[in-house]
C-alpha positions in Angstrom: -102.8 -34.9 17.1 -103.3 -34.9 21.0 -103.1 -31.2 22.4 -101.2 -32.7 24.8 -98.2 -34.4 23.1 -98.2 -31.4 20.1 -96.2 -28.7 22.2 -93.0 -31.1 22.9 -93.4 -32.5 19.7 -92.7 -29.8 17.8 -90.0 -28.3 20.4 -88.0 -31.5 19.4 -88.4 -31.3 16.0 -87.5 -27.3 16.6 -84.1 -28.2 18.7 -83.4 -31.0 15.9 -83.4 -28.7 13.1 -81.9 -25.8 15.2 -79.1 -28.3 15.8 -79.1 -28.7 12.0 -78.7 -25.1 11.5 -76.4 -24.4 13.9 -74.1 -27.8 12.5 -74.4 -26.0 9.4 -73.3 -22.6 10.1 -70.3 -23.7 12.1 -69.1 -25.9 9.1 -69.6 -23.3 6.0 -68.3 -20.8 8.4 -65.2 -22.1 10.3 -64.4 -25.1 7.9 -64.8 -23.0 4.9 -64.6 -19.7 4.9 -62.6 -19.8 7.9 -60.2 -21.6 6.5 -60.2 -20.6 2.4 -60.4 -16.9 2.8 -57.6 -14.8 3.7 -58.2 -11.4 4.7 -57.0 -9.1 2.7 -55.3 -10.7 0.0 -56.9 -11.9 -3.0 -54.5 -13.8 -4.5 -54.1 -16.1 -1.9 -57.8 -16.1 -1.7 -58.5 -17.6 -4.5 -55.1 -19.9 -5.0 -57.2 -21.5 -1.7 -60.5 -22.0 -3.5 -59.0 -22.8 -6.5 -57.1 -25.8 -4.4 -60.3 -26.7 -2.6 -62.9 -25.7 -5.1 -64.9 -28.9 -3.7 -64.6 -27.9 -0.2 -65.9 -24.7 -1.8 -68.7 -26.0 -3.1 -69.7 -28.2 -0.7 -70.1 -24.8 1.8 -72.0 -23.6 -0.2 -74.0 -26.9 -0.3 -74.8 -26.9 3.1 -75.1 -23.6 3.8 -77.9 -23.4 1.2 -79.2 -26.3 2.9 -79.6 -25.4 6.2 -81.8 -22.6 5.4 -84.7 -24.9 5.2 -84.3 -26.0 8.8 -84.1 -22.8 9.3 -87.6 -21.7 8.5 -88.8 -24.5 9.9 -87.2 -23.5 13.4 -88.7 -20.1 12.9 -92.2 -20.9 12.4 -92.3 -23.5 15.2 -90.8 -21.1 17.5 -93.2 -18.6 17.0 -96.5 -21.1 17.0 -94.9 -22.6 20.3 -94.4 -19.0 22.1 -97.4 -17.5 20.3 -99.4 -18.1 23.3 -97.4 -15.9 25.7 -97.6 -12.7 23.2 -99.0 -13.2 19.8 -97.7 -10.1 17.9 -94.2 -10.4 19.7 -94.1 -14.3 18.2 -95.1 -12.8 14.7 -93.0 -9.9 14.7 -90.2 -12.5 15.3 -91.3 -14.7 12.6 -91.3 -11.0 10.5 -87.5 -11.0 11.4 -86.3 -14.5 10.9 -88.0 -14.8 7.7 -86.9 -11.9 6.5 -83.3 -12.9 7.2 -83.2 -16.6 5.8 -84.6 -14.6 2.3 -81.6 -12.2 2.9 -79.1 -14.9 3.6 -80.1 -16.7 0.7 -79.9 -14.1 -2.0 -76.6 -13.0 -0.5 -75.3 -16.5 -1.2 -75.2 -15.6 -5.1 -71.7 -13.8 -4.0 -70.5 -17.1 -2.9 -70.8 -18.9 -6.0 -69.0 -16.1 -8.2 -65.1 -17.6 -7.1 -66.2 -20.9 -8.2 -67.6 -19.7 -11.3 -64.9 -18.2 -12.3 -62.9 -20.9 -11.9 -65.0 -23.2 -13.8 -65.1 -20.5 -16.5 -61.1 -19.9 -16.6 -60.7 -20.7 -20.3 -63.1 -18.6 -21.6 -62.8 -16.0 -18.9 -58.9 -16.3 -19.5 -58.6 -17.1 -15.8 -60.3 -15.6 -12.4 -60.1 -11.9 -11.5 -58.4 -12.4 -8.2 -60.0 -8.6 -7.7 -63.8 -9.5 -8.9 -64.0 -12.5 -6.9 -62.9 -11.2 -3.5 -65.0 -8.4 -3.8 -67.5 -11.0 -4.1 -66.6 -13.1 -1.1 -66.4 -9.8 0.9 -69.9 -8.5 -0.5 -71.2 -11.9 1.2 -70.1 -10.8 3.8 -72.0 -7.8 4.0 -75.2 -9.0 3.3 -74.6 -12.2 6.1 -73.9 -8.8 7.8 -77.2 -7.8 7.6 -79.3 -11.0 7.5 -77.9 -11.1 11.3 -78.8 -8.3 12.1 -82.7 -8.8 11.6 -82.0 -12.4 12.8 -81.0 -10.4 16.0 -84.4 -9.2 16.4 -86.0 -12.9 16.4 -83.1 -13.6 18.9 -84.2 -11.3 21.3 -87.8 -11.2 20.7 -87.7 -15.1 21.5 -85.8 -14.0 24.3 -88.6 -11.5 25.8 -90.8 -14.5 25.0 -89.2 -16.8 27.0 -88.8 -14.8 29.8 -92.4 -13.7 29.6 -93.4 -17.6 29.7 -93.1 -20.3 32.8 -92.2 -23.1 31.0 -88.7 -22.4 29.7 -86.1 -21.3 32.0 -85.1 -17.9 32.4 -81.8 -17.9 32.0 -82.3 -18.9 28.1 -84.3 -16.3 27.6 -81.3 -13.6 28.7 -79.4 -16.1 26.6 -81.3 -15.0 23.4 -81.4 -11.7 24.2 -77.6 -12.0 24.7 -77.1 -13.7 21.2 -79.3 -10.5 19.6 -76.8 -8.1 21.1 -73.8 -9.7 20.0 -75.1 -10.4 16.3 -75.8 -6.3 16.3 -72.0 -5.4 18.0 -70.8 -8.2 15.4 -72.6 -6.4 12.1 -72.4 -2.8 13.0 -68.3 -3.2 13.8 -68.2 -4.8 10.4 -69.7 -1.9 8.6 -67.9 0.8 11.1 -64.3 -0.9 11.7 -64.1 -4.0 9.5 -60.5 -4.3 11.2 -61.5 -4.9 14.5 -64.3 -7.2 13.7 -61.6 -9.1 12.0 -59.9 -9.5 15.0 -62.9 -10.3 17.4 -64.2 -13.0 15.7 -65.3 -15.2 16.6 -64.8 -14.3 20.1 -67.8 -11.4 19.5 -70.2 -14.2 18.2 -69.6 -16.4 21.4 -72.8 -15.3 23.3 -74.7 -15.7 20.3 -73.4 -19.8 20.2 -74.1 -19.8 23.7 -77.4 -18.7 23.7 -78.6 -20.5 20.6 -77.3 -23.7 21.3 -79.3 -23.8 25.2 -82.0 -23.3 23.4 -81.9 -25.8 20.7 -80.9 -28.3 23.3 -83.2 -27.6 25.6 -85.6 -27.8 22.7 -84.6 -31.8 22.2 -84.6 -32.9 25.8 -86.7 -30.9 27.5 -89.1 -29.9 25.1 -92.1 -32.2 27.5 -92.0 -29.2 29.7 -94.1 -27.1 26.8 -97.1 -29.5 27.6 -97.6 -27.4 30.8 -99.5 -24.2 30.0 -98.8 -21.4 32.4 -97.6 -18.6 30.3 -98.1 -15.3 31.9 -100.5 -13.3 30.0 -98.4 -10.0 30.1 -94.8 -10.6 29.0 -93.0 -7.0 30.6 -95.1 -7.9 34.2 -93.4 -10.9 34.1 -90.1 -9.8 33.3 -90.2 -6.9 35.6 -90.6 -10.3 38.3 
C-alpha cells in the first residue's frame, strides 16, 4: 500500500468504526438500559425486561458487537499516533485493550435477567433480587472498564496535542472525555446517588470529545498524510 494514501486510510476506517462504537454505546445504553432499568426497584426492573426481553437481548447484541470495532479503533489509533511518542501510543493501546477485555467479561451480568426469564419454569420464576444485583454489578465493572478507557482517552489526547496534524482543540477534547469518565466512575463507587442524578449530563464531555474525533477521523483523516509531528510531545504542548 502507498505510504502516502495508508495514514488517511486507516483514519477513515478508524472514524467509521469509532462511529460504530459510539452508535453502539448510545443505543445499549440510552435505548436499553436507559429505558428497562429502574433505579432502585427491582421489581419493576425486571417486569420491564421481562416485557421487552427482545429489546433486552438485542442490547446485549450490539453491545457485544461493537467491541470489535472497538479494538480495531484502538490499534489504528495508536499505529497512526505512534510516530509522535511510541510508548505513549502503546501505553494507550495497554489501556483500551485492557478495557474492551473488562467490558466484555462484565457483560456476563447482563445476560443473567434474561436467563432467568428463560429459565422461569424450572427456576420457579426470576429472583427480582439476583437479577438486579446483576444488572447493578454491570454496572460496576462498565465502571471500571471506563476508567482505564480514560487513560487511552487522554493519552490520545497528549498525542494529539503533541502532533501538527490534528487540531488542537481535539486533543483537549480527549483529555476532557478522560476526566469526565474518571468523575463519572469514581462518583459511582463514592455516591452512587449523585451519579444517578448526573448522568448523563457527567458523560457529555466525554461524547463531545469522542465524537470530534471520530468525525474528524472520516473527513479529514487526508490531513494524516502530512508528517510533521513534533518529536517531543510535552515541548509541544507547553507551545
Amino acid at each position: 500500500m502507498n505510504d502516502a494514501v495508508r495514514p488517511a486510510l486507516l483514519a477513515r476506517i478508524a472514524g467509521l468504526c469509532y462511529l460504530l462504537v459510539i452508535a453502539g454505546g448510545l443505543f445499549a445504553e440510552m435505548a436499553v438500559r436507559g429505558t428497562l432499568v429502574v433505579p432502585g426497584d427491582p421489581a419493576a426492573t425486571v417486569e420491564a425486561i421481562a416485557e421487552n426481553e427482545t429489546l433486552w437481548r438485542w442490547g446485549l447484541a450490539v453491545h457485544l458487537l461493537y467491541l470489535l470495532p472497538a479494538l480495531v479503533v484502538n490499534v489504528l489509533v495508536s499505529e497512526l499516533f505512534k510516530s509522535v511518542q511510541a510508548t505513549l501510543a502503546r501505553l494507550a493501546l495497554a489501556c483500551a485493550v485492557t478495557s474492551v477485555a473488562i467490558e466484555a467479561m462484565s457483560l456476563l451480568q447482563m445476560y443473567v435477567p434474561a436467563a432467568m426469564l428463560r429459565e422461569r419454569d424450572a427456576l420457579g420464576g426470576p429472583d427480582e433480587a439476583l437479577a438486579y444485583l446483576a444488572v447493578r454489578l454491570f454496572s460496576a465493572g462498565f465502571g471500571i472498564a471506563l476508567v482505564l478507557f480514560a487513560g487511552f482517552c487522554v493519552l490520545v489526547g497528549v498525542l494529539i496535542l503533541g502532533s501538527r496534524r490534528v487540531p488542537r482543540i481535539i486533543g483537549w477534547l480527549m483529555v476532557a472525555a478522560g476526566i469526565a469518565y474518571v468523575v463519572n466512575t469514581l462518583t459511582f463507587v463514592v455516591a452512587p446517588g449523585v451519579q444517578e442524578r448526573l448522568v448523563p449530563l457527567i458523560l457529555l464531555p466525554s461524547l463531545v470529545g469522542e465524537l470530534s474525533l471520530a468525525l474528524w477521523f472520516l473527513l479529514r483523516g487526508d490531513r494524516l498524510n502530512d508528517r510533521h509531528d513534533s518529536p517531543e510531545v510535552l515541548t509541544s504542548i507547553a507551545r
